[in-house]
N, C-alpha and C positions, 0 to 999 in steps of 0.2 A: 488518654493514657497510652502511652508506645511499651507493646510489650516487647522485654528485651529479646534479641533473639536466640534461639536453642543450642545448645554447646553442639558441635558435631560429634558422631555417634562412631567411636571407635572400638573393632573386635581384637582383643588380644590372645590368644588363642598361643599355648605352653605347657607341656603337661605337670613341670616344674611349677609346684605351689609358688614357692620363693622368686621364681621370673616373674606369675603373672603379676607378685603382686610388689613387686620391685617397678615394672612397667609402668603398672595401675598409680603408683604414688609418682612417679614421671608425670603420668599425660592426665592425671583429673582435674586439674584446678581448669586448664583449656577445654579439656574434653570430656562427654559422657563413654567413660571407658567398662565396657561388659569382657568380664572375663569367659574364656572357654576354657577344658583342662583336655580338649580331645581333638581330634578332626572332623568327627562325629558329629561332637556337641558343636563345633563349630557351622556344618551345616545346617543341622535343629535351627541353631539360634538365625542365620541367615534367612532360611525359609520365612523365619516369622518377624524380621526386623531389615531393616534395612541401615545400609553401615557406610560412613563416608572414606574408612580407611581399615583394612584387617592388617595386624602386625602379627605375621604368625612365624614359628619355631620349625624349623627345618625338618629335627629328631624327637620322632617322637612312637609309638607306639602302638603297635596294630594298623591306623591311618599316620603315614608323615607329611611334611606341609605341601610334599611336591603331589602328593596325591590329593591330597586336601585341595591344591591351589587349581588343578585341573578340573575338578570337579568344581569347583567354585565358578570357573570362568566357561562350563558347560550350560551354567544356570541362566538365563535371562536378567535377572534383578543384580546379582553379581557379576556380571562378562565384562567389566569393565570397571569396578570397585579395584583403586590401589591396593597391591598387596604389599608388604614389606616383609619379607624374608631375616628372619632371625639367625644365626647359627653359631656355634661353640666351635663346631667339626668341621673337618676340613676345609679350610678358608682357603680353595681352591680355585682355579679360574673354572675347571670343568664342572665343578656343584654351580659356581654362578650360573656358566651356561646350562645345566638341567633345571634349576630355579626360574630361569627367562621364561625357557623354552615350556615347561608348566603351568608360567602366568605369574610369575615375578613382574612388579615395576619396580622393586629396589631390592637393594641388602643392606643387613647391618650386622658386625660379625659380634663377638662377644671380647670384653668386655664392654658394653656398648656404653656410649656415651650420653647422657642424658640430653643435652644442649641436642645433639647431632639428632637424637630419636625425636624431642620436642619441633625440633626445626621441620624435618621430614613429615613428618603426619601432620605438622599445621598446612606444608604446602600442598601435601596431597588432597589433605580436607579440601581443602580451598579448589583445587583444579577438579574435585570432584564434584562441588556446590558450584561451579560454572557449568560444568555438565548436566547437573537437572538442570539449572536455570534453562540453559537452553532447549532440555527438552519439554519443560514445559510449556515456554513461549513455540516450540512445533506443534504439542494438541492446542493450543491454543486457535494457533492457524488453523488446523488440520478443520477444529468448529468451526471458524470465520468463513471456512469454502466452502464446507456444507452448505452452511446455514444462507451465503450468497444460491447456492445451486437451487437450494428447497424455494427461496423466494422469487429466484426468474420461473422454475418450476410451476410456482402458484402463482403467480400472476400469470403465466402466460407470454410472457416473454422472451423474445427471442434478439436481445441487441446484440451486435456479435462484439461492439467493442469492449463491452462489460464480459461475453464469455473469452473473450482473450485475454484480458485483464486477469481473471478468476485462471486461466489454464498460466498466466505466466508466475502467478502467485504460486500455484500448487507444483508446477516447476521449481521453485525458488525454496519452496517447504520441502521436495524431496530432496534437492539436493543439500539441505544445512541437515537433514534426517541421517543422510549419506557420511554426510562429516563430523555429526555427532557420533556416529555412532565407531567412527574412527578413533575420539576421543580416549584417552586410558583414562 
């Protein structure tokens, strides 16, 4: 039996009841979409979940998204989670640029379009579920050259073509480590 696989896990984060839950009937049929109402609860919720796409609101109250988004991309789990920037206000080039410069990887201004939002978060999902992929096939490696190291180790062995094999491998693993970790 092939179990189907998981919706990906989108945080929508707006302090506007009426956005989160305008967004939420956009993106649930594709996605497992968690709402936040804060920047706060936004972080809460990150700490303890892990998210393929956060679509968060510029304006918002006590924390805004540009604070929000910085802290976000301070975090290890998050430094690299798409963010898609919301906003009503000032549909400016200079909020774009404080939005980038934050940890935006897009905008959407308002009245937003549903097609345009749907479209956006499915590819971000997507480039973001190539990103673990990849880094799971890197711990994967990262075992594989152990696990060669521990057994010339215990045997006793010393072939030098196998440890240059294993040192070109662990080369090969730092460097796709390097370019993952490039990834948005």
């Amino acid at each position: 039996m092939t179990i189907p696989p998981r919706k990906p896990r989108v945080l929508v984060v707006d302090d506007i009841q009426a956005n989160r839950y305008a967004f939420e009937a956009v993106l649930e049929k594709e996605f497992d979409v968690i709402l936040a109402s804060s920047g706060k609860q936004a972080l809460d919720l990150c700490t303890a979940q892990e998210f393929g796409v956060i679509v968060l609101d510029v304006r918002m109250p006590e924390m805004d998204g540009f604070e929000t988004a910085e802290a976000l991309r301070n975090r290890d789990r998050t430094r690299v989670t798409p963010i898609i920037f919301t906003s009503a206000f000032e549909q400016t080039v200079a909020q774009m640029t404080r939005g980038y410069v934050s940890g935006a990887t897009d905008f959407l201004f308002s009245p937003v379009d549903p097609d345009l939002l749907r479209l956006k978060v499915r590819t971000y999902a997507e480039i973001h579920l190539r990103h673990e992929v990849m880094r799971r096939d890197l711990i994967e490696l990262h075992e594989a050259i152990r696990s060669l190291h521990a057994e010339l180790a215990r045997r006793g062995v010393a072939v030098t073509r196998v440890k240059a094999r294993i040192n070109d491998i662990e080369e090969t693993t730092q460097e796709l480590a390097r370019k993952a970790s490039d990834v948005p």
